[in-house]
C-alpha positions in Angstrom: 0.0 0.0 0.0 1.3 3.2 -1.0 2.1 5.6 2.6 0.5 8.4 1.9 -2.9 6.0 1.5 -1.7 4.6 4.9 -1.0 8.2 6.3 -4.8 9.1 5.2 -6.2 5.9 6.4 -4.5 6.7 10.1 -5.5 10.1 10.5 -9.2 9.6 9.7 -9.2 6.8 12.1 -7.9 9.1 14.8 -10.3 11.6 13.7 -12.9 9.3 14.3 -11.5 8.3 17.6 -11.1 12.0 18.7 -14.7 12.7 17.8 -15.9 9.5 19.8 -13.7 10.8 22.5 -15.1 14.1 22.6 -16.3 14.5 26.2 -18.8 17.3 25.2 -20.4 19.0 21.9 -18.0 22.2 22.2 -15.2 19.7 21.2 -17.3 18.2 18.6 -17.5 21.5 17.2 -14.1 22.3 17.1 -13.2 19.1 15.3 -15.5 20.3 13.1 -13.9 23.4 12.2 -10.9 22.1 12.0 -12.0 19.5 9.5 -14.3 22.4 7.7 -10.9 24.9 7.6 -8.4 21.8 6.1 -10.9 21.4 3.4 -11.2 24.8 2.5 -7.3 24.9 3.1 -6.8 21.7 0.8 -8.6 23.0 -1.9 -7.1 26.4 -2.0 -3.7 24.4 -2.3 -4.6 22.7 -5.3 -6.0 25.6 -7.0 -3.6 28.0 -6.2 -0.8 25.8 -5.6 -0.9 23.7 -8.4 -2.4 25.4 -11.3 -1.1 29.2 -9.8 -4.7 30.4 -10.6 -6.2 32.3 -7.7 -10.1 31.8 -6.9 -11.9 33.8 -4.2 -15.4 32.2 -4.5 -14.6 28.7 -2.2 -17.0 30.3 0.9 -19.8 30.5 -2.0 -19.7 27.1 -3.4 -19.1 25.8 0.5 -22.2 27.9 1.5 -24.1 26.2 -1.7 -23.5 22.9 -0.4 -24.1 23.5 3.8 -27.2 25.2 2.9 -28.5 22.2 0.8 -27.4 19.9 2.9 -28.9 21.6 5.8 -32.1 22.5 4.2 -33.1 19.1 3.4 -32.2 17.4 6.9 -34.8 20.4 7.8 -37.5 20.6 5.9 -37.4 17.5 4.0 -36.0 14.8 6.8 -33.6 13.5 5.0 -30.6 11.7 6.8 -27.2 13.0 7.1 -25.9 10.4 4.4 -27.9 11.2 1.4 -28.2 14.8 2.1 -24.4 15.3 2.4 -24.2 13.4 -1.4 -26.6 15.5 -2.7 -25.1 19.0 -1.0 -21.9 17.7 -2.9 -23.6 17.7 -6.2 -25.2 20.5 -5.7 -21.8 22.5 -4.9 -20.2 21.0 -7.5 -23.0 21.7 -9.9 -22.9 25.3 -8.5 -19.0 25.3 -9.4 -19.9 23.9 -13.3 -21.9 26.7 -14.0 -19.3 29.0 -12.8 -16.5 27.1 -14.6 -17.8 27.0 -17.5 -17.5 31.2 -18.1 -14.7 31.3 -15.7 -12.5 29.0 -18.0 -12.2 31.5 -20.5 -10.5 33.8 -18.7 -7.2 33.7 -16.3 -5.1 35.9 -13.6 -7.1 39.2 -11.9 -10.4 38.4 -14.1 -11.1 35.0 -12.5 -10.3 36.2 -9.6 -13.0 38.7 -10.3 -15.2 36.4 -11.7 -15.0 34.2 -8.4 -15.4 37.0 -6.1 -18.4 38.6 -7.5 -20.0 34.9 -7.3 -19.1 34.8 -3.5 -20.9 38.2 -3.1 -24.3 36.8 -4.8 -24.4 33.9 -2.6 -23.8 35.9 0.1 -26.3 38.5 -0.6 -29.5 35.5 -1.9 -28.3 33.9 1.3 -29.0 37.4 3.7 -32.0 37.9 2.0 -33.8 35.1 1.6 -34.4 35.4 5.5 -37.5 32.9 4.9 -35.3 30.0 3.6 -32.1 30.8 5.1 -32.8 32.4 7.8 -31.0 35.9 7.0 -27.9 36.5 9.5 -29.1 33.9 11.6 -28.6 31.2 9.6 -30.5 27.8 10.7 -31.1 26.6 13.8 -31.9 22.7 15.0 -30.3 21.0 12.2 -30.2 17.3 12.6 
């Protein structure tokens, strides 16, 4: 098996026994974040790192996802399971519509491009206070 499987393999399974460890919920939460932020951090890497492009719309496409996930553990009862697959496709739809004018350009106007979409998801999200719930957000999520 190649190491860095095996290095990936380890730390989920500590991950896992951290979170079942977890003597209270404020712990669970911070695991959280800290899995949240490497994901975010991860994918920056590649984008930035690798291809030397530089995106600024990752909180829109992360906020895409959440909120679907979210919304249908609310107000449709669906489990964590399938509603975490479909706030994947859903995000990464989200990101093929972007892509698909955003390829055509590189360097400051991507950037722009990306940035402007973070500010439309941001603003539908504030406003849509009846779905959303404005500034403050959902409450008794599954």
């Amino acid at each position: 098996m190649n190491s860095r499987i095996a290095i990936g393999i380890g730390l989920f399974a500590l991950a896992i026994a951290a979170a079942l460890a977890a003597p209270n919920t404020y712990y669970l939460f911070i695991l959280g974040m800290i899995g949240v932020t490497t994901l975010v951090s991860v994918g920056l890497n590649i984008l930035a790192g690798l291809s030397g492009q530089l995106s600024i719309g990752h909180a829109g496409f992360f906020a895409i996802g959440a909120y679907t996930g979210s919304l249908l553990m609310l107000n449709a009862q669906w489990h964590f399971g399938p509603a975490l697959a479909m706030a994947a496709v859903t995000a990464a739809g989200a990101g093929v519509a972007v892509a698909a004018p955003a390829l055509r350009v590189s360097g400051p106007y991507l950037a722009m491009i990306t940035i402007a979409f973070g500010v439309i998801v941001e603003r539908i999200l504030i406003e849509w206070v009846g779905l959303t719930g404005g500034f403050g957000g959902l409450t008794a999520i599954p």
